[in-house]
TIVO-2410 file (N, C-alpha, C; in nm, 3 decimals):
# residues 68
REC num residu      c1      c2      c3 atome chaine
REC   1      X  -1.444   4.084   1.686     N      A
REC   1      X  -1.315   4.030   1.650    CA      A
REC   1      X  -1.336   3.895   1.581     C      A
REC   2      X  -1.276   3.864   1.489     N      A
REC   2      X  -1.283   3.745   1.393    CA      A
REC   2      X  -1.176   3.663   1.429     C      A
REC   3      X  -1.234   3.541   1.472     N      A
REC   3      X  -1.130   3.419   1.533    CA      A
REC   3      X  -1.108   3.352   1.413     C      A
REC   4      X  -1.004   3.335   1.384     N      A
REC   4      X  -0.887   3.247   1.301    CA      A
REC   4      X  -0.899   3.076   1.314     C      A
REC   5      X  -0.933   3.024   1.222     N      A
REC   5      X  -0.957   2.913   1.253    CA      A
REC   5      X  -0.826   2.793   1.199     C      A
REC   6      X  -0.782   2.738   1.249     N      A
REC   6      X  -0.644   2.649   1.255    CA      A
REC   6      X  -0.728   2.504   1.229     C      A
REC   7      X  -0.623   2.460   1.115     N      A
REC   7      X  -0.623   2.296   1.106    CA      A
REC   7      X  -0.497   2.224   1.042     C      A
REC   8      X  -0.520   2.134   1.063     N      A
REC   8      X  -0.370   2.028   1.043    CA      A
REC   8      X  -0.341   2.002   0.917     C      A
REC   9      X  -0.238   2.011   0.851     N      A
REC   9      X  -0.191   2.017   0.652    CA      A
REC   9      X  -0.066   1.924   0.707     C      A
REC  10      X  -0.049   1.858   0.551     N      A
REC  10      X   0.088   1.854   0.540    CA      A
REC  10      X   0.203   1.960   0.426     C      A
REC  11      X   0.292   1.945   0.437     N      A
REC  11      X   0.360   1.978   0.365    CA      A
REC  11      X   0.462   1.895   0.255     C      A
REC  12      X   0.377   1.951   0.154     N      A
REC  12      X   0.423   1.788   0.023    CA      A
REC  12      X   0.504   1.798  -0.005     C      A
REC  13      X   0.628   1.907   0.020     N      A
REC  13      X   0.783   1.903   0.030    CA      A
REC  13      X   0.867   1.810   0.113     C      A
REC  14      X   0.786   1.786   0.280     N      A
REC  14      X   0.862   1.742   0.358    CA      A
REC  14      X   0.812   1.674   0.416     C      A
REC  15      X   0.674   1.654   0.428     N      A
REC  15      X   0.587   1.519   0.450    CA      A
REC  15      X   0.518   1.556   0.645     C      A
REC  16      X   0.595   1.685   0.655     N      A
REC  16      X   0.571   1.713   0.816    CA      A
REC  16      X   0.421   1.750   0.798     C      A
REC  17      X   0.332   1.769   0.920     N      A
REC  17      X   0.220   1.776   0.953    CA      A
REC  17      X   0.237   1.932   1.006     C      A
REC  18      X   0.180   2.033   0.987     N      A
REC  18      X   0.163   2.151   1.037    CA      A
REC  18      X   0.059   2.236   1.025     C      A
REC  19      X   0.039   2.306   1.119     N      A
REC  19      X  -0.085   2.380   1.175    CA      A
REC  19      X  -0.112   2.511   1.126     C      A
REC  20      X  -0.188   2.494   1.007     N      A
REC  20      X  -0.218   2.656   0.977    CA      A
REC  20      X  -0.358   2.666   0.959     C      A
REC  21      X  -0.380   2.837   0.903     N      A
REC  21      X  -0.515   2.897   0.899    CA      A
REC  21      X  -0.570   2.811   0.841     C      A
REC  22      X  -0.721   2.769   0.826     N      A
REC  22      X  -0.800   2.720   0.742    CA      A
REC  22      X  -0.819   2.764   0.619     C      A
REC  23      X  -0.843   2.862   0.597     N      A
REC  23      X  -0.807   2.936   0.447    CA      A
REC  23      X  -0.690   2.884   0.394     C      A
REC  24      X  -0.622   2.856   0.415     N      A
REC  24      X  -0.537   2.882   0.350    CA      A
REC  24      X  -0.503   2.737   0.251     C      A
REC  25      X  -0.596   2.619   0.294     N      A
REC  25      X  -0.591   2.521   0.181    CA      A
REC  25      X  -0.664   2.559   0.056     C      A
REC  26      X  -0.758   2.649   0.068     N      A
REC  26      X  -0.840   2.652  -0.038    CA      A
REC  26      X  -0.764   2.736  -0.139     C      A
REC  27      X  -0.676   2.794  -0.122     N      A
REC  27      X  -0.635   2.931  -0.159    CA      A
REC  27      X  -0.512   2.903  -0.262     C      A
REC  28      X  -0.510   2.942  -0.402     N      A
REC  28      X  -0.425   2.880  -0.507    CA      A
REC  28      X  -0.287   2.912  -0.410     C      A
REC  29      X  -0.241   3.018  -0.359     N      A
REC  29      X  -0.088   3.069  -0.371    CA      A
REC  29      X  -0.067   3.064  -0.210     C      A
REC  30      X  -0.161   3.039  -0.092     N      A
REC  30      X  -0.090   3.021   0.041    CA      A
REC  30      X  -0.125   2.817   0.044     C      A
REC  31      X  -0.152   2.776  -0.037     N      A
REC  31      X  -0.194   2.645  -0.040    CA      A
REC  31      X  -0.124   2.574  -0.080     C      A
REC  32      X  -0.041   2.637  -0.162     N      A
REC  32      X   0.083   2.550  -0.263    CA      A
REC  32      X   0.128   2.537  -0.165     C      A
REC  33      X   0.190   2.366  -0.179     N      A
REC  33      X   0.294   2.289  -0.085    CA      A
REC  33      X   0.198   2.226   0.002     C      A
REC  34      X   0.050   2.258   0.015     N      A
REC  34      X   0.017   2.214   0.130    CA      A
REC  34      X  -0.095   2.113   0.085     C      A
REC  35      X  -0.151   2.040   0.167     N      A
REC  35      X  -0.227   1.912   0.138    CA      A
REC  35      X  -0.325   1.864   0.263     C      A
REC  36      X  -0.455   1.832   0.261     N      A
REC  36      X  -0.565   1.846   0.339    CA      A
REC  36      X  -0.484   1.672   0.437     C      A
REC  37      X  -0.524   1.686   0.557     N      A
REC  37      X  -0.511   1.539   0.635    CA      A
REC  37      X  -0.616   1.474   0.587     C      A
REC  38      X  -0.603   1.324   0.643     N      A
REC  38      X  -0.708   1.220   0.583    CA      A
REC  38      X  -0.825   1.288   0.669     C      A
REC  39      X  -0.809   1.320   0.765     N      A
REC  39      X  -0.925   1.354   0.839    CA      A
REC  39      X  -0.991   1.459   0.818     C      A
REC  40      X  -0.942   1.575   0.787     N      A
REC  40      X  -0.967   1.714   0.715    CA      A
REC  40      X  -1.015   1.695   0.556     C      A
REC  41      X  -0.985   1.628   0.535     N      A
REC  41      X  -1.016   1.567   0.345    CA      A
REC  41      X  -1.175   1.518   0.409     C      A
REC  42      X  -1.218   1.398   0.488     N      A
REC  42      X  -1.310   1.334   0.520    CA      A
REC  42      X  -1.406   1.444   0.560     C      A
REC  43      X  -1.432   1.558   0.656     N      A
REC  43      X  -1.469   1.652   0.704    CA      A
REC  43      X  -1.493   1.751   0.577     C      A
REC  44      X  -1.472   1.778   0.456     N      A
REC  44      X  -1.455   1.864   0.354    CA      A
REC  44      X  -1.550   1.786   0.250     C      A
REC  45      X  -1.527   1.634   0.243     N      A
REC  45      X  -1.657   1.576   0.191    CA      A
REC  45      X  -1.761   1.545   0.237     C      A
REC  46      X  -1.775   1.534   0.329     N      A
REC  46      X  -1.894   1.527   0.455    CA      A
REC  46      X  -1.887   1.373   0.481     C      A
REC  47      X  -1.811   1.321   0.513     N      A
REC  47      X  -1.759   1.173   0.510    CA      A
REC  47      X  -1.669   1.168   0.655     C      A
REC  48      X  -1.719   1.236   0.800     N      A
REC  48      X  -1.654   1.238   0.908    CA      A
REC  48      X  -1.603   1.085   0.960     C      A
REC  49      X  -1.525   1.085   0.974     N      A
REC  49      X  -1.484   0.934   1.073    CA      A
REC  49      X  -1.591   0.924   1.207     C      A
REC  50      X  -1.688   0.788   1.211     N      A
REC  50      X  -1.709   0.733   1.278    CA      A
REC  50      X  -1.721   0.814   1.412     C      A
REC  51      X  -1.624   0.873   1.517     N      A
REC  51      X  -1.604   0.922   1.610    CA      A
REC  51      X  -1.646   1.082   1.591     C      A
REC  52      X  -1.637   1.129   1.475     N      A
REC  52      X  -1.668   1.252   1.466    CA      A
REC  52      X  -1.798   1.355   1.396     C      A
REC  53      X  -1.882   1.190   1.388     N      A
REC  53      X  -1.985   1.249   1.284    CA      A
REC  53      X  -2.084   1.340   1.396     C      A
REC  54      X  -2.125   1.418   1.385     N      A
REC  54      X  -2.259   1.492   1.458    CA      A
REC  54      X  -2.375   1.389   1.474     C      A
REC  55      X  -2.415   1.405   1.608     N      A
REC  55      X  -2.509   1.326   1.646    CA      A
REC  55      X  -2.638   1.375   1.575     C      A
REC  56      X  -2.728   1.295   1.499     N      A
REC  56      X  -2.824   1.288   1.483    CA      A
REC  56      X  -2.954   1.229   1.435     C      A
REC  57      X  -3.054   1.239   1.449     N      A
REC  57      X  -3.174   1.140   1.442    CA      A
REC  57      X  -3.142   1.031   1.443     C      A
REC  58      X  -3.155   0.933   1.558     N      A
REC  58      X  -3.177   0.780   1.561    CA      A
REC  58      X  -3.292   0.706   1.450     C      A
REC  59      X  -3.226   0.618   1.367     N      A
REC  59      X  -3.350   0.542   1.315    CA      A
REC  59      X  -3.404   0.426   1.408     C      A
REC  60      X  -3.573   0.475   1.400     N      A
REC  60      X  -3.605   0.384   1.435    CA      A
REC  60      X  -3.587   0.228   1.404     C      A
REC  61      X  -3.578   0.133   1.534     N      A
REC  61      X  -3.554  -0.033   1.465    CA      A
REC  61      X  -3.707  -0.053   1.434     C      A
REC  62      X  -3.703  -0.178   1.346     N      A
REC  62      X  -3.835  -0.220   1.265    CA      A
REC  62      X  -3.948  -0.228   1.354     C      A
REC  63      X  -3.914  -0.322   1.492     N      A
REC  63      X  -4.057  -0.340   1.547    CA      A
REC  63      X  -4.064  -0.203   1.618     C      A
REC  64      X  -4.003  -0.069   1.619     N      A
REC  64      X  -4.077   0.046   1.680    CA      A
REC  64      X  -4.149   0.151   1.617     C      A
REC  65      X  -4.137   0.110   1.444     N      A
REC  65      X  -4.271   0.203   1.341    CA      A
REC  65      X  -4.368   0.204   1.378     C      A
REC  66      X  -4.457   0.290   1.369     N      A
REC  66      X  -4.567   0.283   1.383    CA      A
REC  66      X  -4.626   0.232   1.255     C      A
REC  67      X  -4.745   0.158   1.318     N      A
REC  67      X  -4.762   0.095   1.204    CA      A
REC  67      X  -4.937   0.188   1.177     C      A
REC  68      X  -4.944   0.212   1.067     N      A
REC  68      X  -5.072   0.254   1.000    CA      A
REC  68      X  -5.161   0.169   0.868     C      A
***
Protein backbone atom coordinates (compact mmCIF):
# COMPACT_ATOMS: atom_id res chain seq x y z
CA UNK A 1 0.00 0.00 0.00
CA UNK A 2 1.40 3.45 -0.95
CA UNK A 3 1.24 6.10 1.86
CA UNK A 4 0.24 9.55 0.72
CA UNK A 5 2.39 12.02 1.79
CA UNK A 6 0.77 15.51 3.19
CA UNK A 7 2.39 18.98 3.50
CA UNK A 8 1.42 22.50 4.30
CA UNK A 9 0.57 25.09 0.98
CA UNK A 10 -0.99 28.14 0.88
CA UNK A 11 -3.63 29.19 -1.10
CA UNK A 12 -2.77 32.43 -3.22
CA UNK A 13 -6.46 33.18 -3.50
CA UNK A 14 -7.03 33.39 0.19
CA UNK A 15 -3.79 33.44 1.88
CA UNK A 16 -5.12 30.29 4.23
CA UNK A 17 -2.54 27.58 4.97
CA UNK A 18 -3.81 24.06 3.96
CA UNK A 19 -2.86 20.54 4.00
CA UNK A 20 -2.54 18.63 0.92
CA UNK A 21 -0.83 15.71 -1.03
CA UNK A 22 2.73 16.43 -1.77
CA UNK A 23 2.36 15.99 -5.38
CA UNK A 24 0.38 18.08 -5.85
CA UNK A 25 2.72 21.34 -5.72
CA UNK A 26 4.73 20.11 -8.39
CA UNK A 27 1.91 19.42 -10.64
CA UNK A 28 0.88 22.29 -13.38
CA UNK A 29 -3.15 21.81 -12.87
CA UNK A 30 -3.64 20.41 -8.99
CA UNK A 31 -0.94 23.18 -8.04
CA UNK A 32 -2.59 26.17 -9.44
CA UNK A 33 -3.63 28.41 -6.55
CA UNK A 34 -1.23 26.78 -4.44
CA UNK A 35 2.23 27.94 -3.11
CA UNK A 36 5.16 26.02 -1.21
CA UNK A 37 5.50 27.38 2.85
CA UNK A 38 8.72 29.15 3.76
CA UNK A 39 9.62 26.01 5.30
CA UNK A 40 8.63 23.55 2.52
CA UNK A 41 10.35 26.05 -0.11
CA UNK A 42 13.66 25.73 2.35
CA UNK A 43 13.35 21.75 2.44
CA UNK A 44 12.91 21.67 -1.62
CA UNK A 45 16.24 23.66 -1.85
CA UNK A 46 18.09 21.80 0.59
CA UNK A 47 18.35 24.93 2.78
CA UNK A 48 16.44 23.22 6.06
CA UNK A 49 15.98 25.65 9.01
CA UNK A 50 18.49 25.28 11.63
CA UNK A 51 16.16 22.89 13.76
CA UNK A 52 15.54 20.65 10.93
CA UNK A 53 18.67 19.97 9.16
CA UNK A 54 19.72 16.08 9.45
CA UNK A 55 22.33 15.39 11.75
CA UNK A 56 25.56 14.91 10.31
CA UNK A 57 29.37 14.61 10.44
CA UNK A 58 30.75 16.87 13.15
CA UNK A 59 33.75 18.96 11.97
CA UNK A 60 36.48 18.48 13.63
CA UNK A 61 37.80 21.81 15.84
CA UNK A 62 41.44 22.82 14.77
CA UNK A 63 43.43 21.50 17.71
CA UNK A 64 41.70 17.85 17.10
CA UNK A 65 43.32 17.18 13.27
CA UNK A 66 45.50 15.00 13.12
CA UNK A 67 48.36 16.32 12.30
CA UNK A 68 50.76 14.52 9.60
Amino acid sequence: MDVEKFTDAYDTSTGEKRLVPSHFLDHPVLGKGLSRTPRDAAKTRGNAPAGNRPAGKATPASGDQDKE
